[in-house]
N, C-alpha and C positions, 0 to 999 in steps of 0.2 A: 837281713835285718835280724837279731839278736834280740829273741821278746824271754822276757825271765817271770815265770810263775811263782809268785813269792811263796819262800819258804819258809829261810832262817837267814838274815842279814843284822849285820851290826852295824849301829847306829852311830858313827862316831860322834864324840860330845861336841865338837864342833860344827857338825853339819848347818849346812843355811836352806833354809824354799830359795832361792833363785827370786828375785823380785821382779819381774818380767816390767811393772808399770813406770817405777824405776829408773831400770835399765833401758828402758826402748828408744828412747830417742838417741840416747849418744851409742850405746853398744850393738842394739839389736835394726834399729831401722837402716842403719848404713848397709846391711849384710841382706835386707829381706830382699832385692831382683836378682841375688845371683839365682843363675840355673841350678844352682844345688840345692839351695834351700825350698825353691821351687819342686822340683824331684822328689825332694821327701813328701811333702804333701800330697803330690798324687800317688807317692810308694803307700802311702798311710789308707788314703782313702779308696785304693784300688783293693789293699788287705784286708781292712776292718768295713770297709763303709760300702760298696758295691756290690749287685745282690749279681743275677744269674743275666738278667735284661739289661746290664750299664748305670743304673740307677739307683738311688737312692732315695726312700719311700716315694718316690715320680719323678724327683731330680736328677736329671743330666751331668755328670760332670764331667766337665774339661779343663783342661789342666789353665789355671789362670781364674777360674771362679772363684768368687766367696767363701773362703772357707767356712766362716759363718752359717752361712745359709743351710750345711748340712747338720746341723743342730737346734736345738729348741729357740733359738734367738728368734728369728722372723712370728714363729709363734707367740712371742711375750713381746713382741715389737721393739729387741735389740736395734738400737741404733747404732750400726757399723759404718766407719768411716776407713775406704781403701788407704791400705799404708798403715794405718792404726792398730794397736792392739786389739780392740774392739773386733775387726776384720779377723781375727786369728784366732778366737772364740766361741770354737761350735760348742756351745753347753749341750752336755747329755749325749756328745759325744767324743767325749777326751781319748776315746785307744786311738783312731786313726788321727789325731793331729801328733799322736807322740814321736812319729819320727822326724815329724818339724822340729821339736823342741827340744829333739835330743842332738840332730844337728847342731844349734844353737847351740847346744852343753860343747860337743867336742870343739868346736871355734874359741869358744870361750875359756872353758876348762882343756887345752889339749893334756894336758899331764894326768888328767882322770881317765878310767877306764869307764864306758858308757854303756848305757841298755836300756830298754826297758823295760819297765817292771809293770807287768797287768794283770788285772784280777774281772772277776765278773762284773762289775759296777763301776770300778776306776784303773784310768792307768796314767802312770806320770812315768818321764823320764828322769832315770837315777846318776850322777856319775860318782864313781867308787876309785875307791887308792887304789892304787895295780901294789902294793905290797899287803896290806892287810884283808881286801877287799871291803872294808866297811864305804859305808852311804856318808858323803862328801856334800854332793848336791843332791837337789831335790828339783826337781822342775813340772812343776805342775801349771798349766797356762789359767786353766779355769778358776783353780782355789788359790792362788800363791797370797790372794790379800787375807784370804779367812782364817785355810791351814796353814797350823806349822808342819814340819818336816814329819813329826811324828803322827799327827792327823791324816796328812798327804798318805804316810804309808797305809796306817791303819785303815783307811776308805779303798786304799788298795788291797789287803790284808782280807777285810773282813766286811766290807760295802758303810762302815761307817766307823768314825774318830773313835777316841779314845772314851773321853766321857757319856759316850752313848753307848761303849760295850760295857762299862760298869753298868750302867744303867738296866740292859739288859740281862747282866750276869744278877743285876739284884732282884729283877722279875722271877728269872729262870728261880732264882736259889729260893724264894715265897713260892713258888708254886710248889716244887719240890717238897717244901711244907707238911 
């Protein structure tokens, strides 16, 4: 798996979020029982989400569980429906569902070069032109209705969007004062 620690990436003016809500019924739910897609999820949750004991802060998993359940959703009383986008929505824990969704990228997008891109707080899968390298797609499961492309990075970037680093760059520059 190819995980990319954001540096310096261009942004092409083009780029789209990926609409996963969308999309799911005609492009993404015909593809979600292959064994591949399958695969990445436990590749995902076995890297990011599995501690030293199998589990996940007490959870079990085995390949064919609720992706859901290994995130904040059962705490907020996420209502997930198997087969559903909903189902594929661990909030608060988006690194390990990224190679599910970058799967999805290369099926989708084959003519983009894929990865992921993760930071301390978020990770979305990116795919990129194979001649310029810039960011094409954008595929964030959790934000895609919130963020744009450019928010999706920057939460990867920097743990939060664009208008909340001005924000902070305006606190910082008053104290500095």
């Amino acid at each position: 798996m190819v995980l990319l620690k954001i540096k310096k990436f261009l942004i092409d003016e083009k780029a789209i979020q990926f609409n996963f809500k969308t999309n799911w019924n005609s492009l993404i739910k015909p593809m979600l029982y292959d064994n591949d897609l399958q695969d990445a999820i436990d590749e995902g949750v076995k890297q990011f989400a599995i501690n030293e004991t199998g589990s996940h802060d007490g959870i079990k998993w085995n390949s064919g569980d609720a992706p859901y359940e290994l995130g904040r959703g059962p705490l907020n009383n996420q209502v997930a429906i198997e087969g559903e986008l909903s189902w594929y929505q661990p909030w608060g824990n988006c690194h390990w569902i990224a190679p599910f969704t970058k799967r999805i990228g290369e099926r989708l997008y084959p003519y983009l070069h894929w990865d992921i891109l993760y930071g301390d707080i978020h990770t979305v899968s990116i795919g990129r032109n194979n001649e310029t390298g810039s960011i094409m797609v954008v595929m964030d499961i959790n934000y895609f209705s919130k963020y744009d492309v450019l928010d999706s990075i920057n939460m990867v970037r920097y743990g939060t969007r664009e208008k909340d680093i001005k924000r902070r760059n305006e606190i910082i520059s008053r104290r500095r004062e």
